[in-house]
N, C-alpha and C positions, 0 to 999 in steps of 0.2 A: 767612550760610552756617553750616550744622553741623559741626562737626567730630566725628568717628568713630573711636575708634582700635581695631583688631583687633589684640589679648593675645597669641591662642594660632593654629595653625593650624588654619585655617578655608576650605571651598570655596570658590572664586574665584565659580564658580557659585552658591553659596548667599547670595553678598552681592551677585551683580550688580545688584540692585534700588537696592543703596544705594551702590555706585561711577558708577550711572549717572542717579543724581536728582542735577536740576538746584541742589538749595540743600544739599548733600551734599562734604564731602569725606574720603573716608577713608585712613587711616593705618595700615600692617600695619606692627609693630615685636614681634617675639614674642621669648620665652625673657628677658624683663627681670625682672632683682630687683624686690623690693618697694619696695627704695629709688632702683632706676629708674624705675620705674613713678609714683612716689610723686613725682621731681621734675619728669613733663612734662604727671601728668594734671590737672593744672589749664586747658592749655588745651583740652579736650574736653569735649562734651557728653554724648557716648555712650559706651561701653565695652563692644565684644564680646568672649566669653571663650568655652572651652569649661571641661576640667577641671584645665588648669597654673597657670593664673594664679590666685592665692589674694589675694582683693577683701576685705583686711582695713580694719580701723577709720580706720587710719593713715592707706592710702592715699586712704577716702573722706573723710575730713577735709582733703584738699591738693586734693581736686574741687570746685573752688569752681564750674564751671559742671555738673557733672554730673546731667543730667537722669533718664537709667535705665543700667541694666548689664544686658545680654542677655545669657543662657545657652545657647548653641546644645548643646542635650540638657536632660535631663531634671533629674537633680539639680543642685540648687544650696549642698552640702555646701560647695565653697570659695568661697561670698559670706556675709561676715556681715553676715546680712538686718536683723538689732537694731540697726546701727550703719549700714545702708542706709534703713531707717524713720523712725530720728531724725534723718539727714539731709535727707528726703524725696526718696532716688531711689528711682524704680521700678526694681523686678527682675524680668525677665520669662525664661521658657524657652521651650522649643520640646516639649511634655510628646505629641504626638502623630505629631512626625516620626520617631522609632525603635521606633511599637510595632509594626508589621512585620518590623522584623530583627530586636526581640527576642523577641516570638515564634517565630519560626524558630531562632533560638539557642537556646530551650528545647528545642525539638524534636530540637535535634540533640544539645542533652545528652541527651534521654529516649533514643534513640535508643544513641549513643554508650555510656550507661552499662547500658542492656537489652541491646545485644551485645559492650559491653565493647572495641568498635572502635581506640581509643587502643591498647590494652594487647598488642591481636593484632597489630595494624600495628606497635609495637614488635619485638615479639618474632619475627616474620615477616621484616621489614630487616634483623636481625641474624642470619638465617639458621637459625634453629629454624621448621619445619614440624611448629605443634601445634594439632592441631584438638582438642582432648578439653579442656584446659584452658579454653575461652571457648564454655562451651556457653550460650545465654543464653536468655531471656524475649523472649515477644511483647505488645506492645500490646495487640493485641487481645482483647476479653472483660476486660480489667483495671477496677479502679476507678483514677481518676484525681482525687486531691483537690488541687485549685487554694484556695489562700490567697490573698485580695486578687484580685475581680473586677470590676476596673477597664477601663482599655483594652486592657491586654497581656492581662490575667488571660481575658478574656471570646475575645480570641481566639485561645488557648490553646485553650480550652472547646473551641470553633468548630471546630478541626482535629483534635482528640483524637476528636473524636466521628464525623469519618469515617475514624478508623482505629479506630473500633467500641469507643470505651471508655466504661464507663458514668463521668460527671462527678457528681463531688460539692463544692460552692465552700464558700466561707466571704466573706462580707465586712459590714461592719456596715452598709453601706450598702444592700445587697443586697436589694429587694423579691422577695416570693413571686410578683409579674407576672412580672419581668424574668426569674426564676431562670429562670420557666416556658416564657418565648421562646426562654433559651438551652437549655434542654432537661437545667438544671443542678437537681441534689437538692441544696437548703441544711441545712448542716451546720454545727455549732460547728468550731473548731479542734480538740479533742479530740475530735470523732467525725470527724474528717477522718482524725485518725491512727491512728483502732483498723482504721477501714474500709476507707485505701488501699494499695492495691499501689504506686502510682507518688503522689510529692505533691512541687509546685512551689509557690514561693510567688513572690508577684508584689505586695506592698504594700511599701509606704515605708517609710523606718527613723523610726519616733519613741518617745517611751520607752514606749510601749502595743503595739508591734510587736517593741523589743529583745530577743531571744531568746525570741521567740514560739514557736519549737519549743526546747525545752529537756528536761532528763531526764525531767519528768516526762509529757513529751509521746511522749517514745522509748520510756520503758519500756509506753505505751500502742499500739506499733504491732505489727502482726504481723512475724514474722519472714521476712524476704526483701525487705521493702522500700526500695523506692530512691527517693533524694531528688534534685531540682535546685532554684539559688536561681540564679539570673540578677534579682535584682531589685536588694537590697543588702547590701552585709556587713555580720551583725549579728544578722538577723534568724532564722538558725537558730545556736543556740547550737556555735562549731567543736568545741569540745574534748570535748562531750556528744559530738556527731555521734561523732567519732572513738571514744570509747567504748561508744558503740552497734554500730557497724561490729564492734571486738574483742569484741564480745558476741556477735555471732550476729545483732542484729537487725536493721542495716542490709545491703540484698546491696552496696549498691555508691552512690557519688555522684558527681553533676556541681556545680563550683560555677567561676563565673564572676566572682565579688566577691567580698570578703574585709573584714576589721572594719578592717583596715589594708593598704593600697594603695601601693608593693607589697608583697608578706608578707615576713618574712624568708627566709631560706636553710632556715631550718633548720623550720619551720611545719611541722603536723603532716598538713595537707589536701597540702602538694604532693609529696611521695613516697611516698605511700599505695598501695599499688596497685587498690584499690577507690574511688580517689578521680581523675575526670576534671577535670583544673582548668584554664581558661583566662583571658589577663588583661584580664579588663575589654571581650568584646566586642562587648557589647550592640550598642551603635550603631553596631559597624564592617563598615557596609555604605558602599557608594558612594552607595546612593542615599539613606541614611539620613542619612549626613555632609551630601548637598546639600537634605536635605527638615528637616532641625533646622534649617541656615543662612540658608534661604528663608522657615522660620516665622520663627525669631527677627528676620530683617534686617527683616521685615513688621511684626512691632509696634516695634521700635526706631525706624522712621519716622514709624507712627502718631503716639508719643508725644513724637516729635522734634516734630509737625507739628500737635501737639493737638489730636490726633484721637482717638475711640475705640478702648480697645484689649480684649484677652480675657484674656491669660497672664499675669498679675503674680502672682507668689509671695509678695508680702510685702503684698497686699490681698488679701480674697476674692476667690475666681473666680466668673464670671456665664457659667450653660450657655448656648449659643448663643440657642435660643430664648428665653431672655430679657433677653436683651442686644439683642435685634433690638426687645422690646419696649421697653426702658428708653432707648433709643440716641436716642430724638428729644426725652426731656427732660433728657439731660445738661444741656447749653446753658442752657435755662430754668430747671435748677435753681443753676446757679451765680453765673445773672444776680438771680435772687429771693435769694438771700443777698448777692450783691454791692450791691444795690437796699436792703435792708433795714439794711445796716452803715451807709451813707451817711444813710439818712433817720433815725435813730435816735440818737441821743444817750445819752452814758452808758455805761460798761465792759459788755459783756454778760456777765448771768448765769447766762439760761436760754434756751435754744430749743426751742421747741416745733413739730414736723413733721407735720403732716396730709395723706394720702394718701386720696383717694377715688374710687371708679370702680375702674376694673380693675387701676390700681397696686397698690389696697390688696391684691391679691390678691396681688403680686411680692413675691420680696425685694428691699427698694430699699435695702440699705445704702449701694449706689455713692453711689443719689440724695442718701442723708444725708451723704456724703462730699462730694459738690459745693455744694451748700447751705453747711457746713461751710467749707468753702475759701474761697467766695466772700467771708462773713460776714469773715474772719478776713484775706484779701488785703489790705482796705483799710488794712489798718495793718500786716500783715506782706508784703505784696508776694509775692515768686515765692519767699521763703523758706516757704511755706503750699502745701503741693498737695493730692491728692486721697490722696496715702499718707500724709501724716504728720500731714495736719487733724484731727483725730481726737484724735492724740496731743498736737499743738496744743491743742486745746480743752478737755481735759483738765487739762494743764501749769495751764493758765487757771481750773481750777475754772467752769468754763462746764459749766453741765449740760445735756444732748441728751435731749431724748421725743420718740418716736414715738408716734402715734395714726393709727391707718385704721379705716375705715370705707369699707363699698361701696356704700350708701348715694349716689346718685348727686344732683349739685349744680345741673342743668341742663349738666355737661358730662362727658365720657367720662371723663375724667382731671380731678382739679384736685390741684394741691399749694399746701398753706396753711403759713405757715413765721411765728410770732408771736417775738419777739424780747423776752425781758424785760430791761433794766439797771437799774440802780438808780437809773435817774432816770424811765422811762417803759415802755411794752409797748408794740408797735405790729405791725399786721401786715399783710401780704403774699401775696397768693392769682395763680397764675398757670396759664397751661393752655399747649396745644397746640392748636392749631387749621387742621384738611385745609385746605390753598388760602391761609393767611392767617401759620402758623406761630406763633413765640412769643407770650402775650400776657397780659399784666398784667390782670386784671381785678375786682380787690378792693385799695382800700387800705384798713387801718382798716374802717371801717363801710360806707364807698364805694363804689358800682359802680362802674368801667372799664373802658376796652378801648384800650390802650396797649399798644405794639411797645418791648419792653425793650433799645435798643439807641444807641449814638451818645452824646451829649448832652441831660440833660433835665432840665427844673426843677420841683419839687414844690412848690404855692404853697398853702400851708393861710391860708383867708380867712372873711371874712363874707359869704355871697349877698348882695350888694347891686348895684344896676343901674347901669352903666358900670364896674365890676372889671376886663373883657375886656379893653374899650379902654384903660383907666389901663397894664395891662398889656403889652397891647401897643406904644402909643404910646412909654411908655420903654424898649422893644426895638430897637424901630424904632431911635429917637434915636443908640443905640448901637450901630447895625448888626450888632445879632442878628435873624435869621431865624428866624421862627416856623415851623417844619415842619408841626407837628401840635399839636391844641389837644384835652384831653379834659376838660370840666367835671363834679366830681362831687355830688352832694349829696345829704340827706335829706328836707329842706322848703323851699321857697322862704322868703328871708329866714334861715335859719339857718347854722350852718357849710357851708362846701363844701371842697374841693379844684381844684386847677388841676393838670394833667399835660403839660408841654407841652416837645415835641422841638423842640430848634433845632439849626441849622446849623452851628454853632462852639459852643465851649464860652465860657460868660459870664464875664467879670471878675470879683474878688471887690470890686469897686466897683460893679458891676451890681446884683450880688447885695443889696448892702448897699443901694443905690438900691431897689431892688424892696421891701425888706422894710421902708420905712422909707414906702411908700405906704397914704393910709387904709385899714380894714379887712382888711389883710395882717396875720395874723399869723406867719408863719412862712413861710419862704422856703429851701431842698434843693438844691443842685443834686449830678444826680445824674450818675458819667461809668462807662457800660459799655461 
């Protein structure tokens, strides 16, 4: 059974997937200190949070089983990911369940700060009837420049444009196709700001984003324009703002984040009266809270269940579409590094990865990521996974190449994985195959066609005639079952290989029997 603890409050509905999976038990304990938290998480696996609980160093160092920390929302500002890395949990969010509601919360700042709706419903409850004071601005016919055309950012675009605003984006990732689908003019950041009447931004905070609008980005906008950041605080410089506004050339702002959460008393954005400010609420929608809880409960299981997953923050991410491609040689690639650590002898101190066929055309870092793991399991066990192998093999002075080629092998896909230490090189070729699945089909110089999986013994020999039977006969003796037999070689009479599944795994008195018959030179046994 897993155990699961939920941090922070979280929809009942968004985790009923994992209160009601059978190898599941979850734990709601919210509002605990650090040094609460710090003395019970060692018995869980998992760790749901939103944005109270702060998943500092301390804490993940007392997680001795902890496999991932789920993010139900977007940021992951309070997990530190550096010290979630080095331990090898994965940290996953839920980065597409609130772009709905927070597109709509930009809208209703555009909205809000174009008729200045706060400030009249103020003044209106307190019994002043003044319509002259809040005469405002329409959408309509405006330039609208979006910063960051990501999820949120794009459908922003989306809805501005049937309320008839010309868009102009910025993003660096931004192709001239896509701009062209959205019906967006790409634009620098500084032409964003001489050009728009309305500009929201919608990227991430990183030190390339920090105060991305700044003075000298104000003094570039025309006079009357109005700003919203519903993304993160940070990323428009406050105190500029503020000084632009008593310039004359900001009309008016909405801001939703702040650099610090929550602002003081005394902050210059929250008594402004050109300034719409609310705390933090991007995601608070009903349905947003139970579509963050529902993505993240989904890969928390995944990875409970090691299974393929999408949203890790602290490994790259793989677009859908190519994770649909990559998803069938996970498996294979970590059984071909697990395959290879075993048959190999000697510290490793080079790996070399070969991609051919339509791979080569992917990003397959994940692939080097499992390959990596496998290679590295055998001696570090489940303290090695797919986030922190990397970092592992580094620590190790173990150096990783990639090579592809599309160049096709006689199969759709082959991944070639050679292994150097300082006693030998040896390598390992395996594929995917419709109908037949995993399959080993190169060792060294060798043909094969081996199922990478169970119990199996690598018996490097001399082709000489009765090897099968010697071999088998003291299996027999032993009552080891022969599953599958794959003989390999170049010339009759020369070296060969023996690949052969059995049913239990052999003694290391078998073993030592085996290698100790004529013509055996070398004897493996391999356990995936």
């Amino acid at each position: 059974m897993y155990k699961v603890l939920v941090s922070d409050p979280i929809s009942d509905l968004g985790i009923r997937q994992l209160s009601e999976a059978d190898d599941v038990i979850v734990d709601k304990k919210t509002g605990l200190s650090e040094d609460e938290l710090t003395a019970i998480i060692g018995e869980y696996d998992a760790l749901l949070v939103r944005s109270q609980t702060k998943v500092t160093a301390k804490i993940m160092q007392a997680a001795a089983r902890l496999k991932v920390i789920g993010r139900a929302g977007v940021g992951v500002d309070n997990i530190d990911l550096e010290a979630a890395t080095q331990r090898g949990i994965v940290v996953v969010n839920a980065p597409d369940g609130n772009t709905i509601a927070t597109c709509e919360l930009t809208f209703a700042m555009l909205m809000a700060v174009a008729r200045q709706i706060p400030q009249a419903y103020k003044k209106t409850v307190s019994g002043e009837w003044d319509r002259k004071s809040f005469v405002g601005v329409e959408l309509r016919n405006k330039v609208l420049g979006v910063i960051g055309m990501g999820r949120i950012g794009s459908e922003v675009a989306k809805r501005a444009k049937v309320f008839g605003m010309e868009i102009v984006g910025y993003d660096p990732f931004l192709t001239q196709e896509r701009a062209d689908k959205l019906g967006v003019k790409l634009a620098t950041v500084d032409e964003i700001a001489s050009q728009a009447d309305f500009i929201t931004v919608h990227t991430p905070l990183t030190n390339e984003t920090r105060n991305l609008i700044d003075r000298p980005q104000f003094q570039l906008m025309k006079k009357g324009v109005r700003i919203v950041n519903c993304a993160r605080g940070g990323i428009i410089n406050e105190q500029a703002l503020v000084e632009a506004i008593e310039e004359g050339i900001v009309a008016g702002a909405g801001f939703d984040v702040f650099v610090e959460e929550p602002p003081a008393p005394d902050h210059p954005l929250l008594n402004h009266p050109k300034i719409v400010v609310t705390p933090h609420l991007g995601a608070s929608t009903v349905e947003a809270q139970e579509n963050v809880a529902i993505d993240v409960s989904e890969e928390v299981l995944h990875i409970l269940r090691n299974e393929p997953f999408k949203n890790a923050v602290n490994m790259p991410p793989v677009p859908p579409i190519v994770l649909n491609k990559l998803q069938p040689y996970f498996a294979l690639s970590e059984k071909l590094g697990r395959f290879l650590g075993q048959m190999t002898e000697g510290p490793a101190q080079e790996i070399t990865v070969g991609f051919t066929g339509e791979l080569a055309d992917l990003d397959t870092t994940h692939l080097n990521r499992y390959i990596v793991k496998g290679l590295l399991s055998n001696h570090l066990g489940g303290d090695v996974n797919i986030v922190n192998a990397m970092h592992m093999a580094k620590l190790r002075d173990i150096k990783i190449v990639v090579q592809k080629s599309s160049a096709s092998e006689s199969f759709t896909n082959l991944i070639t994985v050679t292994l150097k230490t300082d006693k030998e090189t040896r390598t390992l070729a395996g594929t995917v195959l419709e109908g037949y699945g995993e399959r080993i089909v190169k060792i060294d110089k060798y043909t094969v066609d081996a199922s990478p999986e169970g119990a199996m013994l690598l018996i490097s020999h001399n082709d000489k005639p009765g090897m099968v039977g010697r071999v088998g006969t003291l299996l027999g003796m032993n009552d080891v079952n022969i599953a599958s037999m794959q003989v390999g070689r170049k010339e009759a009479g020369g070296s060969a290989i023996m690949v052969l599944a059995i049913d239990k795994h052999a003694s290391a008195e078998v073993v030592n029997e085996l290698s100790k018959l004529p013509e055996i030179m070398k004897v493996k046994q391999i356990i995936l």
